[in-house]
N, C-alpha and C positions, 0 to 999 in steps of 0.2 A: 832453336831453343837452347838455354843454356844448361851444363850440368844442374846447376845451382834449382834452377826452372822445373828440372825434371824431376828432381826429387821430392820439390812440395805438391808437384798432380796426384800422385798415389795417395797420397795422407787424403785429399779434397776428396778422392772417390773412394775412399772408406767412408762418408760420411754422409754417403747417398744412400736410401730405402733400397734393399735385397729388390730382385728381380720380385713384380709381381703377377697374377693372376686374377681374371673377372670373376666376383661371386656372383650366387645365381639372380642375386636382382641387375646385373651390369655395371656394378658399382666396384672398379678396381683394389685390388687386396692386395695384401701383403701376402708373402707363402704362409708368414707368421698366425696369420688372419689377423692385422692391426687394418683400419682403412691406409691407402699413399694418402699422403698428403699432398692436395694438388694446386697450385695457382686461381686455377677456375673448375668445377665440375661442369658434366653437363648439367642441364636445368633438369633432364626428369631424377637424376639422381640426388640434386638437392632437396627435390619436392618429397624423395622418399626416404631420406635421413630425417629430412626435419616430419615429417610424419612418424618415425620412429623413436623419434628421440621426445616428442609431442606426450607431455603426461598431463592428465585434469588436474589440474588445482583448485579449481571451484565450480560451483554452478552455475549456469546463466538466470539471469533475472526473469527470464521466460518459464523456467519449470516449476513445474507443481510442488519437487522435494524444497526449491527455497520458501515456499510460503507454507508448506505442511511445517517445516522448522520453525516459522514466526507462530506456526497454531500450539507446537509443542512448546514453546516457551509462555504462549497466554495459558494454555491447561496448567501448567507446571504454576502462575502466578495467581492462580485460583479461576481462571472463567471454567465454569460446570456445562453450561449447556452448549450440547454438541452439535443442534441444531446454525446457530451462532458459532460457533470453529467452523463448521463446515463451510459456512457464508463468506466468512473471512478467509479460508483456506481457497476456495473460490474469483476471488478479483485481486486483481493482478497490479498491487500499489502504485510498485514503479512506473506505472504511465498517467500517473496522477499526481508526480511532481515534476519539478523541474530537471532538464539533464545533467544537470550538474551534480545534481544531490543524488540521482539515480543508487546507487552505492549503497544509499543507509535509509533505503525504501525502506528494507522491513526489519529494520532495527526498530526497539521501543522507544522511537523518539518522536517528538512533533518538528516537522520542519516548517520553513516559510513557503508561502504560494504567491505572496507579493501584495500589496495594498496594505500592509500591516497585517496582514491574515496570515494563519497556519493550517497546517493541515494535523489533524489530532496525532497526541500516538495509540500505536494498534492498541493496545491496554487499555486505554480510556474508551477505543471507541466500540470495544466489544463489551468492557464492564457495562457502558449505557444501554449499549441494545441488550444485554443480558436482562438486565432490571426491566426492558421496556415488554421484552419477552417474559418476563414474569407476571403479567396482568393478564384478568380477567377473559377477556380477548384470545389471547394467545394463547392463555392455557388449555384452552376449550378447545380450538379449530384447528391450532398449529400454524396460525400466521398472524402476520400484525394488523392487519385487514388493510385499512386505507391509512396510511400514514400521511402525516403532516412532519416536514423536515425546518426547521428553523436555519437558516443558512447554512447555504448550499457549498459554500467555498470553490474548492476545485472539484467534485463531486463524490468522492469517492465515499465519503459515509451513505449516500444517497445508494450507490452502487451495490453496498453491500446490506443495504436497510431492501433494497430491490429485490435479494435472493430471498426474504422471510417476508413477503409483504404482497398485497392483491395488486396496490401501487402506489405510488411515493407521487406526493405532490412535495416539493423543494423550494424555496423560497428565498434569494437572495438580493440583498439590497447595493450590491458594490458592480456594476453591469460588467465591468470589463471579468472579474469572476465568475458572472454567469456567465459568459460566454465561452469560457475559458472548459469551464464546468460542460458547456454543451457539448463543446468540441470531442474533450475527455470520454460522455456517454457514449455519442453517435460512434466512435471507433470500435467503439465495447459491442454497439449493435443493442444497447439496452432503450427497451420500449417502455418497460414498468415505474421509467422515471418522467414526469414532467417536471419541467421547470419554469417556474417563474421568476419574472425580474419586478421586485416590489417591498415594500417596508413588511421585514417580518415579525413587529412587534402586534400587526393586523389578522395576522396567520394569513388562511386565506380561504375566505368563506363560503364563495360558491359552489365549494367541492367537501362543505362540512356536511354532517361530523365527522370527525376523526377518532377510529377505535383506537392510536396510537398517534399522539405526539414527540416529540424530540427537539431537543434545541442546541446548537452548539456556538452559543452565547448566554451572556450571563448579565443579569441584571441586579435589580433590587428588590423587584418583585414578579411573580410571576403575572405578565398581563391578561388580563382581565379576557380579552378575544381567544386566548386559548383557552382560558376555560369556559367560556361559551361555546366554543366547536369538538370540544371533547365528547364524545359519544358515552352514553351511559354505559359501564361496565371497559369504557376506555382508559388506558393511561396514559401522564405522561409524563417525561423526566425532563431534566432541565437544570442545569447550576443557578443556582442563587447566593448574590452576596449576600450576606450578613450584616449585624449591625458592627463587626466588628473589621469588616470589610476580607471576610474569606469568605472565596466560593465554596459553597458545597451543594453536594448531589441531591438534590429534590426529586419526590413521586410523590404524583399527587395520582390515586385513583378516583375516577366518579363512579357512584352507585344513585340508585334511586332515590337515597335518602342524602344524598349531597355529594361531599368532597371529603375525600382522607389523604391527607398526606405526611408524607415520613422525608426524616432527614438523615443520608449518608456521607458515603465519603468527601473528604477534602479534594477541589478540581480545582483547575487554572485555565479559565478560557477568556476571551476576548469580549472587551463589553458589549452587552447589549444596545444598539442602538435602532434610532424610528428612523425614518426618513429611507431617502433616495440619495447615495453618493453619483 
């Protein structure tokens, strides 16, 4: 080695890490306490750095605090009754769209579920059951008795009409969404929903009356078969266009002496249609 040689090795070896020592998980140290810096760790010491180093940044789509957060933002946007938070703080959105959208389950948005259909936002679909929860029915007993659901989509309105209700008869006329829909329940393990595959401008009769109806389509008027399967002291809501062609929120109560109904807010739903896709 040459003079020349010799005198650049010292400089190189000031520029290596102090002598170090094992801390007490076996992960080699500095005397300094800095970690060496190494080429390769062993594997259980990277599993326990990166465990260490590991901070929450959010919640998973699984716990109860992110849909208790979607309840606190519907109380915060006016829903009152807590019977209805509780329902919706209860099923679990995100497995009622698609994976992709997973993310902005429970944000207050409506997403797509495919066929031109949507799946409501949480705001819309609790204002409806709140209002559907305000009849005569419901007020009395504490449930919506036998509900009738006006398309079913992907199910989750059904799911959560489930937790306030004796049972949900659902009604969708697009099959590859029923299906979709059935698939949705059966994971959920819910029995208080049925579904059918059929035009639900027909409702659906063999399992009338209904002390509570609901529709999440909208038409021109309300047809005629729902209010023939509506139970006396039953309500039910539903958008309806206008002559001006805006949906708004319809309740119609029946009493003994007929039909009453009131007109609310402004909504945006998919039109009503008959038939069988």
């Amino acid at each position: 080695m040459t003079n020349r040689a010799a005198r650049k090795f010292p400089l190189q070896l000031d520029r290596l890490a102090p002598a170090s020592k094992a801390g007490v998980d076996g992960t080699p140290r500095e005397t300094s306490g800095r970690a060496l810096l190494r080429p390769q760790a062993p594997l259980m010491h990277v599993a326990s750095q990166a465990r260490q180093r590991a901070v929450p940044t959010g919640l998973g789509l699984d716990s109860a605090d992110v849909r208790e957060r979607m309840v606190s933002r519907l109380r915060t946007a006016g829903v009152r009754d807590e019977s209805v938070l509780a329902a919706m703080a209860s099923v679990p959105r995100h497995l009622f769209v698609d994976s992709g959208l997973v993310n902005q389950a429970y944000e207050d948005t409506s997403l797509p579920i495919g066929h031109g259909q949507t799946i409501s936002k949480p705001s819309v679909v609790a204002r409806m059951i709140e209002w559907l929860a305000g009849g005569a029915v419901a007020t009395q007993t504490g449930s919506l008795g036998q509900v009738l659901e006006i398309g079913t989509g992907c199910g989750y309105q059904a799911a959560v009409l489930a937790c306030l209700s004796r049972q949900v008869m659902s009604v969708e006329r697009i099959q590859p969404l029923h299906v979709k829909a059935r698939q949705h329940l059966s994971s959920l393990r819910e029995t208080r929903v049925r579904l059918v595959y059929g035009d639900g401008t027909l409702g659906h009769a063999p399992n009338a009356p209904y002390q509570s109806i609901i529709a999440a389509a909208g038409g021109d008027t309300v047809p005629q078969a729902w209010l023939d399967q509506l139970a006396v002291g039953g309500r039910l809501v539903a958008p309806v266009r206008t002559q001006g062609q805006q949906q708004m929120l319809v309740v119609i109560d029946r009493s003994e002496r007929g039909y009453t109904r009131s007109v609310h807010e402004s909504v945006h739903f998919v039109p009503l249609r008959s038939g069988l896709d």
